[in-house]
FISE-127039 format. One record per residue: x, y, z of N, C-alpha, C, O, CB in turn; residue number from 1. Coordinates in Angstrom, 3 decimals. Glycine has a CB too. Example, Ala and Ser with C-alpha at 12.3 -4.5 7.8 and 13.67 -1.06 7.14 Angstrom:
BEGIN
n.px = 13.190 n.py = -5.690 n.pz = 7.800 ca.px = 12.300 ca.py = -4.500 ca.pz = 7.800 c.px = 13.200 c.py = -3.300 c.pz = 7.800 o.px = 14.236 o.py = -3.319 o.pz = 8.465 cb.px = 11.308 cb.py = -4.473 cb.pz = 9.046 n = 1 .
n.px = 12.850 n.py = -2.250 n.pz = 7.080 ca.px = 13.670 ca.py = -1.060 ca.pz = 7.140 c.px = 12.900 c.py = 0.030 c.pz = 7.870 o.px = 13.409 o.py = 1.138 o.pz = 8.039 cb.px = 14.084 cb.py = -0.598 cb.pz = 5.725 n = 2 .
//
This chain:
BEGIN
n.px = 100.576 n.py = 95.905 n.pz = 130.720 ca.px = 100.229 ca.py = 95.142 ca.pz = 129.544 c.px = 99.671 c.py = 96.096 c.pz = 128.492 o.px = 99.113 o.py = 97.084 o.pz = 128.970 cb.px = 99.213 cb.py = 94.022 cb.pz = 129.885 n = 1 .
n.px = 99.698 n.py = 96.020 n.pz = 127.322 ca.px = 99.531 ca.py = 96.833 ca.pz = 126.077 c.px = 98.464 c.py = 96.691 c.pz = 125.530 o.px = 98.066 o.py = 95.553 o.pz = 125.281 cb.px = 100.375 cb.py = 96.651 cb.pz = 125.146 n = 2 .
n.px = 97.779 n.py = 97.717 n.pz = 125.226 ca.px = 96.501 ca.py = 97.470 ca.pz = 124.769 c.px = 96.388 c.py = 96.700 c.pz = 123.424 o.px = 97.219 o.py = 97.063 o.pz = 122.591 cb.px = 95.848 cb.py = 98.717 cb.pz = 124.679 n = 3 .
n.px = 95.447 n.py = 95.610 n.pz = 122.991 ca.px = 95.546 ca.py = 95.676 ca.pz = 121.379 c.px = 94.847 c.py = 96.524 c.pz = 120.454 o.px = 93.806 o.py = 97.069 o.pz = 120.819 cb.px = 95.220 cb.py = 94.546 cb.pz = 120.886 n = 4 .
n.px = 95.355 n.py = 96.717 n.pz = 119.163 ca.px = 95.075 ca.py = 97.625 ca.pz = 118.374 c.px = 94.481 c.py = 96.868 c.pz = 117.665 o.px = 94.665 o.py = 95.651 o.pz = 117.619 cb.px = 95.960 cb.py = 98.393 cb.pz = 117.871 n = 5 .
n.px = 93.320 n.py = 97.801 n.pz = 116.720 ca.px = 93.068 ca.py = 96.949 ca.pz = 115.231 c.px = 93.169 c.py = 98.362 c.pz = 114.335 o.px = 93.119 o.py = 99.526 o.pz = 114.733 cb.px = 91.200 cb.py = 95.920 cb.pz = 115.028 n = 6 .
n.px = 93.282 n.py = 97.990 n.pz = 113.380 ca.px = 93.916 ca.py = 98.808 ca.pz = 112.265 c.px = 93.310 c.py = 98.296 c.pz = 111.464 o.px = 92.735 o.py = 97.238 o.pz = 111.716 cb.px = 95.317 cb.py = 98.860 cb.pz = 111.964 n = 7 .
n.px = 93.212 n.py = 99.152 n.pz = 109.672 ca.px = 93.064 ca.py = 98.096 ca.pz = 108.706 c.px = 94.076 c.py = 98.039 c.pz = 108.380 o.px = 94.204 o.py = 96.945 o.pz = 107.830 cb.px = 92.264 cb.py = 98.124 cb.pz = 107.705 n = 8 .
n.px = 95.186 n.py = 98.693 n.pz = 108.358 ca.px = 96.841 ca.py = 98.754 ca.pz = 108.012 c.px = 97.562 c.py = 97.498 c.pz = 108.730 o.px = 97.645 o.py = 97.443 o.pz = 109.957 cb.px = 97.619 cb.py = 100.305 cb.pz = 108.664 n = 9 .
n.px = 98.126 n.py = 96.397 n.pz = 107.802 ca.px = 98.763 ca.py = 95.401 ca.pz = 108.255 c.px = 100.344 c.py = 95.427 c.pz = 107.913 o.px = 101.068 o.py = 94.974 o.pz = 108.800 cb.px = 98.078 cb.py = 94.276 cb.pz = 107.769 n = 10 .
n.px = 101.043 n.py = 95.958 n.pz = 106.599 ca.px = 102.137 ca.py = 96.531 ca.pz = 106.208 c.px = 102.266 c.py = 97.509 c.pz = 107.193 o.px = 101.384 o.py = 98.092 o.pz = 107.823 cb.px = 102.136 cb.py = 96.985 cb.pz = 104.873 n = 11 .
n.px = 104.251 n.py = 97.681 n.pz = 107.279 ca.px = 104.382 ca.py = 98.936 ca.pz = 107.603 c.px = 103.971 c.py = 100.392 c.pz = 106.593 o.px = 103.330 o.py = 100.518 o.pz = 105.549 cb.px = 105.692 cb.py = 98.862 cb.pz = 107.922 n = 12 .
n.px = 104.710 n.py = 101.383 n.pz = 107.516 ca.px = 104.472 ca.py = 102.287 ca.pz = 106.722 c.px = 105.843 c.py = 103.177 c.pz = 107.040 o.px = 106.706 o.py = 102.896 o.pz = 107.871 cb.px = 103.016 cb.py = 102.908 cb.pz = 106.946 n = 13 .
n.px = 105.807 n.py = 104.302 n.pz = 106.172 ca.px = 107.112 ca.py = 104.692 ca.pz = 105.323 c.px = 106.564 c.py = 106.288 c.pz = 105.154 o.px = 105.345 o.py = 106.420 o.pz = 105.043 cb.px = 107.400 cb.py = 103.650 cb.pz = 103.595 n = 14 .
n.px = 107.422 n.py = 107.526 n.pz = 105.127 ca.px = 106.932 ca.py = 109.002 ca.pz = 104.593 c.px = 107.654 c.py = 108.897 c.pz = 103.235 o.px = 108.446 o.py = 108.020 o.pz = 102.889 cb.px = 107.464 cb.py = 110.510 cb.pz = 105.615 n = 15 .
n.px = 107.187 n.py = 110.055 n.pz = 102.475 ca.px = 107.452 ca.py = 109.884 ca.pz = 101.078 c.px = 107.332 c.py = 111.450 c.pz = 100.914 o.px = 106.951 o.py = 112.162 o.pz = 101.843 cb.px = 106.377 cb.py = 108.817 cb.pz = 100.143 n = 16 .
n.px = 107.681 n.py = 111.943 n.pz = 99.667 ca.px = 107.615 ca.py = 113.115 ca.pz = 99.399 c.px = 106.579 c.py = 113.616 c.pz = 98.430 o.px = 106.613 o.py = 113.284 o.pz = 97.245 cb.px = 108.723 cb.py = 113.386 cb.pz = 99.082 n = 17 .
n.px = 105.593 n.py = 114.467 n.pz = 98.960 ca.px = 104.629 ca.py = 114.919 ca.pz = 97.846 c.px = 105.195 c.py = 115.105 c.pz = 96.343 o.px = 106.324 o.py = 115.504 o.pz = 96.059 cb.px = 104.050 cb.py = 116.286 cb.pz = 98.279 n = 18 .
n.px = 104.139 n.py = 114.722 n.pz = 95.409 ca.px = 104.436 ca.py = 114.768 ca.pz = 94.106 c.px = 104.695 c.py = 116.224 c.pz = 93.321 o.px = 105.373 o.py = 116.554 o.pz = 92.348 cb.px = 103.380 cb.py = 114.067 cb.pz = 93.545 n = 19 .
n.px = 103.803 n.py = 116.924 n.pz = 94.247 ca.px = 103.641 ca.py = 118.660 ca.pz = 93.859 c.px = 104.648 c.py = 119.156 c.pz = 94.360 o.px = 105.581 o.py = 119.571 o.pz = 93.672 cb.px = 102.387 cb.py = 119.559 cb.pz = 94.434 n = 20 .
n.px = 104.626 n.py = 119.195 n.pz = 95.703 ca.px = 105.455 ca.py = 120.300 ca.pz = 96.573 c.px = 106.998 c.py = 119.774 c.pz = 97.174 o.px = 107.691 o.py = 120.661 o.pz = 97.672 cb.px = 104.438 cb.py = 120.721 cb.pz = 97.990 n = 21 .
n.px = 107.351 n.py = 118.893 n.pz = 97.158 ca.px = 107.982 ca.py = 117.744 ca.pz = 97.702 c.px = 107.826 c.py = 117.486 c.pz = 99.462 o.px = 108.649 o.py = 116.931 o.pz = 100.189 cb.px = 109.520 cb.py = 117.928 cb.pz = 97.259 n = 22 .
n.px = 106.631 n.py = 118.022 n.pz = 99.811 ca.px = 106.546 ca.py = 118.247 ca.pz = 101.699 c.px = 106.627 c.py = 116.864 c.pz = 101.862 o.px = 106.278 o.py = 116.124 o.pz = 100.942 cb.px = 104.911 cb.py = 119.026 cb.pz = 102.625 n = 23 .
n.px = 107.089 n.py = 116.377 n.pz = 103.033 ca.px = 107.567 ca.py = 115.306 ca.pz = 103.632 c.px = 105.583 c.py = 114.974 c.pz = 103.988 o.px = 104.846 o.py = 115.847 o.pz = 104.446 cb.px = 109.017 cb.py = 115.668 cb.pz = 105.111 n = 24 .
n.px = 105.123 n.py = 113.549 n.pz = 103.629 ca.px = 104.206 ca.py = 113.309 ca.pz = 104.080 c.px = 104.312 c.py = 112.216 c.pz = 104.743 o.px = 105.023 o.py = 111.330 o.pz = 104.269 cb.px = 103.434 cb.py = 113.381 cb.pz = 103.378 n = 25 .
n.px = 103.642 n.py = 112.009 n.pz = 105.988 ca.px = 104.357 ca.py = 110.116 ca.pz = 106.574 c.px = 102.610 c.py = 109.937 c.pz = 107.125 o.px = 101.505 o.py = 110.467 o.pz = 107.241 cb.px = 106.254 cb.py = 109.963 cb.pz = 108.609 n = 26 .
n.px = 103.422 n.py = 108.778 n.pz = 107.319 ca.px = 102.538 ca.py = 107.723 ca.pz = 107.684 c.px = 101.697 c.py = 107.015 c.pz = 106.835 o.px = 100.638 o.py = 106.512 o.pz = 107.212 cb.px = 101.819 cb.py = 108.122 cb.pz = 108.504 n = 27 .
n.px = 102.194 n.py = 106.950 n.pz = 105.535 ca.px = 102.104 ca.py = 106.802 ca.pz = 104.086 c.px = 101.912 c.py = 104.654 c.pz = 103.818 o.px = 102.847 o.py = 103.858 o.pz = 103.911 cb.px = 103.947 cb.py = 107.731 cb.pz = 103.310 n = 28 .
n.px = 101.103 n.py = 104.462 n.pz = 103.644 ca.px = 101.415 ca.py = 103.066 ca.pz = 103.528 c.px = 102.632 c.py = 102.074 c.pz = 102.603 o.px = 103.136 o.py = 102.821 o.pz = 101.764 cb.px = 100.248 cb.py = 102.725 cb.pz = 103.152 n = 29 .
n.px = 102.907 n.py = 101.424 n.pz = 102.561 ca.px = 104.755 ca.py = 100.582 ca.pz = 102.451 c.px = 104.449 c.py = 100.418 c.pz = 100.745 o.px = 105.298 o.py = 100.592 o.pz = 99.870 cb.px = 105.144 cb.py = 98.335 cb.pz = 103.638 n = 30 .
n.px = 102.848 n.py = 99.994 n.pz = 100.499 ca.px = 102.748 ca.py = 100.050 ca.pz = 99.056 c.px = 102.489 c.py = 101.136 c.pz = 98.383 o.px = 102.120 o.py = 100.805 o.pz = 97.256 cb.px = 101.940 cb.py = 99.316 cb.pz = 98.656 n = 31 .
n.px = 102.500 n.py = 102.403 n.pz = 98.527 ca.px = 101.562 ca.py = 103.638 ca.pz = 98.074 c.px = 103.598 c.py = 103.828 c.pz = 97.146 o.px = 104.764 o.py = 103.627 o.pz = 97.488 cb.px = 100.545 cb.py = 105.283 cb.pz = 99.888 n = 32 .
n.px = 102.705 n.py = 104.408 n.pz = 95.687 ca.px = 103.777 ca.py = 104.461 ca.pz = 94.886 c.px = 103.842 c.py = 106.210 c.pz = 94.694 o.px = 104.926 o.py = 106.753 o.pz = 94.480 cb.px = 103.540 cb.py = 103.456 cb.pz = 93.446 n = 33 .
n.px = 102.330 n.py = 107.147 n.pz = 94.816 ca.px = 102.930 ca.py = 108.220 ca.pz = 94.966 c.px = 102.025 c.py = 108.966 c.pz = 96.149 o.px = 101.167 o.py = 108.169 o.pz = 96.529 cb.px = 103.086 cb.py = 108.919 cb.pz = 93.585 n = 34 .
n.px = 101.956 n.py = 109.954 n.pz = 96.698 ca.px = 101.519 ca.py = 110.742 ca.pz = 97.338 c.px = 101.558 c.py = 111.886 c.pz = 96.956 o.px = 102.433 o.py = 112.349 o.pz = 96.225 cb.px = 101.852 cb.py = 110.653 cb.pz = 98.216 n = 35 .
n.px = 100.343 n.py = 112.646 n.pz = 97.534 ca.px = 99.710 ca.py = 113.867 ca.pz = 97.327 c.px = 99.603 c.py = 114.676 c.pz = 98.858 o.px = 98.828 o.py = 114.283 o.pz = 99.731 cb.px = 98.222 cb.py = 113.546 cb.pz = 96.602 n = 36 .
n.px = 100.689 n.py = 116.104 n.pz = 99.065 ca.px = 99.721 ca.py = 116.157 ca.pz = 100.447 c.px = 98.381 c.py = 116.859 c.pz = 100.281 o.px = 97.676 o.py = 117.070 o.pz = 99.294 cb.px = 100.465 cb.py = 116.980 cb.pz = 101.675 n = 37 .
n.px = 98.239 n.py = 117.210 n.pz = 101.832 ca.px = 96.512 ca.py = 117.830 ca.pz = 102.080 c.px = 96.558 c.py = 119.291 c.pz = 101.704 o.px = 95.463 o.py = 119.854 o.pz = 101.677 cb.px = 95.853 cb.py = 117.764 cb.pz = 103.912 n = 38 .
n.px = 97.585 n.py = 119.980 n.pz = 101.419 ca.px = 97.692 ca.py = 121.311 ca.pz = 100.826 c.px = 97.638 c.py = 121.236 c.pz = 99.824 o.px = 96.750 o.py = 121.923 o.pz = 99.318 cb.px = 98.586 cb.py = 122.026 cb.pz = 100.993 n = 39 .
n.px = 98.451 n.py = 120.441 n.pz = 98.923 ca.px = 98.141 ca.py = 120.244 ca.pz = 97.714 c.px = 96.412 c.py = 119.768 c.pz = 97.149 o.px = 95.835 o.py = 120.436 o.pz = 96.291 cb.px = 99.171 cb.py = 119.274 cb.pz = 97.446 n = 40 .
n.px = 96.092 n.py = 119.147 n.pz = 97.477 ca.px = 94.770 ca.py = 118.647 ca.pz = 97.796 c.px = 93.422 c.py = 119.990 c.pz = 97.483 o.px = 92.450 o.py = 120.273 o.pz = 96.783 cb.px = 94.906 cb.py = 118.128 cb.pz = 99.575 n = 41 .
n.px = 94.149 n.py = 120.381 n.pz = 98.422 ca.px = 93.205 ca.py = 121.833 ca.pz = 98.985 c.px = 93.272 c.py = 122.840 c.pz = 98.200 o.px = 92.294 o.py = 123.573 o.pz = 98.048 cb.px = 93.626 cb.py = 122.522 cb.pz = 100.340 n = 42 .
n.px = 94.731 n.py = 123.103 n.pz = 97.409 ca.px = 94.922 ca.py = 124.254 ca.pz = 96.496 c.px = 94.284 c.py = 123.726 c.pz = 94.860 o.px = 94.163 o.py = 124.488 o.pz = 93.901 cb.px = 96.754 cb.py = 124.672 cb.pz = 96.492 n = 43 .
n.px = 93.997 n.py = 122.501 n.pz = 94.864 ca.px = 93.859 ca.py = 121.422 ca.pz = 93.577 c.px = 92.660 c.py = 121.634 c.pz = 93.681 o.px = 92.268 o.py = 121.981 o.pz = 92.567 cb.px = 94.336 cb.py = 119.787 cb.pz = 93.561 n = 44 .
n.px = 91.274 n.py = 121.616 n.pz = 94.882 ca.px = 90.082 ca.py = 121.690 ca.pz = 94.906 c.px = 89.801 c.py = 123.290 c.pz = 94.535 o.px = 89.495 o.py = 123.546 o.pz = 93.370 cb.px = 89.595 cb.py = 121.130 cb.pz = 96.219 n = 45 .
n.px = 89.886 n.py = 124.241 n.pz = 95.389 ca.px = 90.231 ca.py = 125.728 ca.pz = 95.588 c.px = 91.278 c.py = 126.429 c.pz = 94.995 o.px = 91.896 o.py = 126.888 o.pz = 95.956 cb.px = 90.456 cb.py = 125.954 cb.pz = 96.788 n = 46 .
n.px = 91.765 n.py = 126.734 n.pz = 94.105 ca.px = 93.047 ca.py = 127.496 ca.pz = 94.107 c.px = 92.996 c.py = 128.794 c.pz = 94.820 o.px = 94.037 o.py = 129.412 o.pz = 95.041 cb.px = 93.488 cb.py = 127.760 cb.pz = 92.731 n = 47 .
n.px = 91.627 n.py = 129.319 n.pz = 95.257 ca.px = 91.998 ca.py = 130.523 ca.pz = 95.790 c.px = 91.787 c.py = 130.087 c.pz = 97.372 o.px = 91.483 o.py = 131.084 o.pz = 98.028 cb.px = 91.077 cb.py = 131.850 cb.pz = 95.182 n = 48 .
n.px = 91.838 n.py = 129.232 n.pz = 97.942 ca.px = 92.132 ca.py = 128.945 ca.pz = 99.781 c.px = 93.415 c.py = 129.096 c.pz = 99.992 o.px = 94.500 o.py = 128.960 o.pz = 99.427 cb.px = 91.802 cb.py = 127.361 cb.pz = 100.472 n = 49 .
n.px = 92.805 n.py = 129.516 n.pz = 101.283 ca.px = 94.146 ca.py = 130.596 ca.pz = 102.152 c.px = 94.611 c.py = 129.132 c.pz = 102.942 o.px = 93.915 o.py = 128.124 o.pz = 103.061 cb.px = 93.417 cb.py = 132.382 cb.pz = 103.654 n = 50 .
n.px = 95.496 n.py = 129.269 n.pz = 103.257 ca.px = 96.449 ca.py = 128.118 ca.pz = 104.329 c.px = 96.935 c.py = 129.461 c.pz = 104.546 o.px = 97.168 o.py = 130.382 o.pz = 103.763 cb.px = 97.713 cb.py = 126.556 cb.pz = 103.750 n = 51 .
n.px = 97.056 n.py = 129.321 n.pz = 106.123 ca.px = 97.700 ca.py = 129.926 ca.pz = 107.018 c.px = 98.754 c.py = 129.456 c.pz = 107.536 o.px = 98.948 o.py = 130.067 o.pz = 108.587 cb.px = 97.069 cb.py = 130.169 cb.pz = 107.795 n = 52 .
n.px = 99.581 n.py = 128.655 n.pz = 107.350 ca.px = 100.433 ca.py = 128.047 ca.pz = 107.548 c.px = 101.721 c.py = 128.582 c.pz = 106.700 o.px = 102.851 o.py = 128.910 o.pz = 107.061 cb.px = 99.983 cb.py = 126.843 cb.pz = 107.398 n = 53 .
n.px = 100.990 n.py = 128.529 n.pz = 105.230 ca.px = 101.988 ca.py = 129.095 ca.pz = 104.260 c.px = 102.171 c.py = 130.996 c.pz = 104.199 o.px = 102.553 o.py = 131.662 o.pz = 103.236 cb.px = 101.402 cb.py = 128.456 cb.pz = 102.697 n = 54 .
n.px = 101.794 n.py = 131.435 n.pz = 105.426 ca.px = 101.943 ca.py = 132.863 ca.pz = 105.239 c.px = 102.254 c.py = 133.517 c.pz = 106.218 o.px = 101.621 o.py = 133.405 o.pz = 107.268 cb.px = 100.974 cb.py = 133.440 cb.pz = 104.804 n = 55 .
n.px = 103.459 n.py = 134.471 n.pz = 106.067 ca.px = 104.745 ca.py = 134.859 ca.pz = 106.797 c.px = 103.744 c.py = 136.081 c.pz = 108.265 o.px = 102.647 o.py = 136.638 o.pz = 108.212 cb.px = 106.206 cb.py = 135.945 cb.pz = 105.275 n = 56 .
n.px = 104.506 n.py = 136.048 n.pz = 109.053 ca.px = 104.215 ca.py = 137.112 ca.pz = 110.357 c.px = 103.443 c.py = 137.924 c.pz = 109.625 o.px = 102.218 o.py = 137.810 o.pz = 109.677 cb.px = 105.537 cb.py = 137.987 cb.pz = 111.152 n = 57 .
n.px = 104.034 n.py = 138.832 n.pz = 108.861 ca.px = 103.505 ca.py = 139.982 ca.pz = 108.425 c.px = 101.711 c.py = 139.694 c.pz = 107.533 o.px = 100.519 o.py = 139.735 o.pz = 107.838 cb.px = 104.846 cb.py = 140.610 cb.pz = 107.368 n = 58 .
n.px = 102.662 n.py = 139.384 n.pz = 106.212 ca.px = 101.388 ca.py = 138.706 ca.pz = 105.848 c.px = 99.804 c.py = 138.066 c.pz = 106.642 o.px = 98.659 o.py = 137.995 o.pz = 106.194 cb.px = 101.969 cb.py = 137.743 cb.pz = 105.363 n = 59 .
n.px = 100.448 n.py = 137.643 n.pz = 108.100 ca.px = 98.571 ca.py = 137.074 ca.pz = 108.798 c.px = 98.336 c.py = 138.264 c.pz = 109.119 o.px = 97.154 o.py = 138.594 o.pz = 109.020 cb.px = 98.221 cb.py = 135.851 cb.pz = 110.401 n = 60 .
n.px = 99.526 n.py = 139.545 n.pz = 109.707 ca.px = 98.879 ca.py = 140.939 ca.pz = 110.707 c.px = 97.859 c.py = 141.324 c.pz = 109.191 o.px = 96.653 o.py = 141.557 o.pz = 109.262 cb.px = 100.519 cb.py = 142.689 cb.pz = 111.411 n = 61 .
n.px = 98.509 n.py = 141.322 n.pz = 108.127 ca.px = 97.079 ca.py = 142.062 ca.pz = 107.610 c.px = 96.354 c.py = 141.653 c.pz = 106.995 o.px = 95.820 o.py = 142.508 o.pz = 106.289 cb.px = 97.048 cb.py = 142.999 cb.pz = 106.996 n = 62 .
n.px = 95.905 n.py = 140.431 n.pz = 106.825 ca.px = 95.068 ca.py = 139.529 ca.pz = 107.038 c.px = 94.165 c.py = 139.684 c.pz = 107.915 o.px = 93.134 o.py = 140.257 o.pz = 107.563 cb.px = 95.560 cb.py = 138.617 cb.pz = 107.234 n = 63 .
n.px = 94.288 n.py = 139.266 n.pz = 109.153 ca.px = 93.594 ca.py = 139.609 ca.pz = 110.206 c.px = 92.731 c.py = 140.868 c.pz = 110.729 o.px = 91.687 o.py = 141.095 o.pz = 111.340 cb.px = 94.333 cb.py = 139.442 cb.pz = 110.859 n = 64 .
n.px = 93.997 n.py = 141.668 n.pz = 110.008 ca.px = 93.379 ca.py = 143.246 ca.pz = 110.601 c.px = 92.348 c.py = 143.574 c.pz = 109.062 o.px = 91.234 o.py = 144.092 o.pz = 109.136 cb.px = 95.115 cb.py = 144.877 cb.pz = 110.941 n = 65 .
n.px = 92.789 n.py = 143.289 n.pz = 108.170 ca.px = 91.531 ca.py = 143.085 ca.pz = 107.083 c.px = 90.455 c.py = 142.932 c.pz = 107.194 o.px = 89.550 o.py = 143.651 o.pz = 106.771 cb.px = 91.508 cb.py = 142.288 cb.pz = 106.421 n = 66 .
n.px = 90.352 n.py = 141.466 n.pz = 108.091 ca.px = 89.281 ca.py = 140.966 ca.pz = 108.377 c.px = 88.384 c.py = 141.763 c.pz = 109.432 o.px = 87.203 o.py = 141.962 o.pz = 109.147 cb.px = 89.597 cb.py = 139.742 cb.pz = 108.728 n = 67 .
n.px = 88.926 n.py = 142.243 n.pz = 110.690 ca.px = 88.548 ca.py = 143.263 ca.pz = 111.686 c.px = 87.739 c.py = 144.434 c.pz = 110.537 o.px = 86.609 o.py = 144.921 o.pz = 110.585 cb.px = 90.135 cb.py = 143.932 cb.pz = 112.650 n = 68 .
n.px = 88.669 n.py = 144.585 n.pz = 109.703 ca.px = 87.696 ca.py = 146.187 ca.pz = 108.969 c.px = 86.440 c.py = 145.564 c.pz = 108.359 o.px = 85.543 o.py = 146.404 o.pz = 108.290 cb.px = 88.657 cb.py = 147.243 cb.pz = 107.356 n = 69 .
n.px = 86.036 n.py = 144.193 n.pz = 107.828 ca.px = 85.278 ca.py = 143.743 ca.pz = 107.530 c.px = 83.873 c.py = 143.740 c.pz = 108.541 o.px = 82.949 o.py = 144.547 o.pz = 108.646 cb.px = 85.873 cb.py = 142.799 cb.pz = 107.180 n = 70 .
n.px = 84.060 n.py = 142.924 n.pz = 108.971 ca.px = 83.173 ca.py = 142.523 ca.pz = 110.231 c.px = 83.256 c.py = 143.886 c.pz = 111.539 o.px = 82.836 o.py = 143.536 o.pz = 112.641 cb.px = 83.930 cb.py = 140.820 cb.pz = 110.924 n = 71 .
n.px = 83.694 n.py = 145.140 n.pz = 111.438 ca.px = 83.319 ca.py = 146.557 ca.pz = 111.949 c.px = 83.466 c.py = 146.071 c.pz = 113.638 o.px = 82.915 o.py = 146.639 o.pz = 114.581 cb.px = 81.486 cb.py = 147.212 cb.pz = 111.341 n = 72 .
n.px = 84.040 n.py = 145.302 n.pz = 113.687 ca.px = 85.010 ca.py = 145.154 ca.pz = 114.920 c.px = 86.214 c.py = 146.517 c.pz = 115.132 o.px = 86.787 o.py = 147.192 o.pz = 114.277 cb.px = 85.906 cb.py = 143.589 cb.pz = 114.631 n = 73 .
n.px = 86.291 n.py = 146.560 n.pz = 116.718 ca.px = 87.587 ca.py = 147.874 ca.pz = 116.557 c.px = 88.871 c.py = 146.820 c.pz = 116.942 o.px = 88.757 o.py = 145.783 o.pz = 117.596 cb.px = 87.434 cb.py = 149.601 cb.pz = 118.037 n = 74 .
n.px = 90.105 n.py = 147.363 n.pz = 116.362 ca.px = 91.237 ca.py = 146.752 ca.pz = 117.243 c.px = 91.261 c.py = 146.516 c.pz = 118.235 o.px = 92.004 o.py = 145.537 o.pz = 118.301 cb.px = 92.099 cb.py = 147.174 cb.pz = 117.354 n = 75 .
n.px = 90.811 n.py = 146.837 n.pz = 119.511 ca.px = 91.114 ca.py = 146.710 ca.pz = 120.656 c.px = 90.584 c.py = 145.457 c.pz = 121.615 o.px = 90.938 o.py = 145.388 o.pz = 122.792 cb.px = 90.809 cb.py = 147.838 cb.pz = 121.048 n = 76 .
//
């Protein structure tokens, strides 16, 4: 037997495409006419925050190893 849920969401819901970036955002409610994602969001509060998400192999190695010269950590 299935548990019941409560929600405040009684409509379905639908993904839509960010207004900025066009990233697929879901779980978007059936009435919402535009959406914003959470990167966008984040670069709109901050423009200078890092998302790590948006930055290639190379790009995190020196990042990371940046950060190591910072904080006088050794590679190893």
């Amino acid at each position: 037997m299935r548990k019941p849920t409560f929600g405040s969401r009684t409509g379905g819901v639908k993904s839509m495409k960010c207004k900025n970036c066009n990233a697929d955002v879901h779980n978007v409610d059936e009435k919402t006419v535009s959406v914003t994602c959470w990167k966008c969001v984040a670069k709109s509060i901050n423009p200078h925050s890092l998302i790590i998400s948006d930055m290639s192999g190379e790009e995190l190695a020196r990042f990371f190893k940046k950060q190591r010269q910072k904080d006088g950590r050794s590679e190893n």
